[in-house]
C-alpha positions in Angstrom: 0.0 0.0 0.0 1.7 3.2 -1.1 0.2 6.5 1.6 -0.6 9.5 -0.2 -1.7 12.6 0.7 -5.1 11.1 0.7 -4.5 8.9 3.4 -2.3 11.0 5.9 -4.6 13.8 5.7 -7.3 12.0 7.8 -4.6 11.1 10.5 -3.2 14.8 10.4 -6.9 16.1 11.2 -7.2 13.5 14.7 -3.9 14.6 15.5 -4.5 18.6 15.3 -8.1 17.6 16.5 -6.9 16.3 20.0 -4.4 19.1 20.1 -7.3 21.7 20.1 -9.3 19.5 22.6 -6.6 18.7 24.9 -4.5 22.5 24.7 -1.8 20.9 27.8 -0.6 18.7 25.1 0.1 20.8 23.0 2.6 22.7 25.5 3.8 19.5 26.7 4.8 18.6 22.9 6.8 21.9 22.2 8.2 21.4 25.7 10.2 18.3 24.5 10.7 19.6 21.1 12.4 22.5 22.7 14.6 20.4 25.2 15.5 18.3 22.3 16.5 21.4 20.6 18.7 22.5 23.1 20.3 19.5 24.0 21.6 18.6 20.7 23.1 22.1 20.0 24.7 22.0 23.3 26.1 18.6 22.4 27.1 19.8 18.8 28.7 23.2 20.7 30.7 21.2 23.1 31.8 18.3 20.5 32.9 21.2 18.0 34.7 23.8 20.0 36.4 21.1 22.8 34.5 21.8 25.5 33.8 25.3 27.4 37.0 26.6 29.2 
């Protein structure tokens, strides 16, 4: 089965549908997005430049 547009489109809509009904999620998603974020620059910072001195 090959997913097109047509059939992620449905599963995009629940998705942003529960975000709209249940508003803590979506804080708690862009929480973890953001600490993910920030970790892996940090990482890529300190692996690039040696470490802070």
């Amino acid at each position: 089965m090959v997913l097109t547009a047509n059939h992620i489109a449905p599963i995009v809509a629940l998705v942003a549908g529960m975000i709209l009904i249940v508003p803590w999620l979506l804080n708690f998603i862009i929480a973890i997005y953001l600490i993910v974020v920030d970790l892996s620059d940090s990482t890529a910072f300190t692996i690039s430049s040696g470490g802070i001195a």
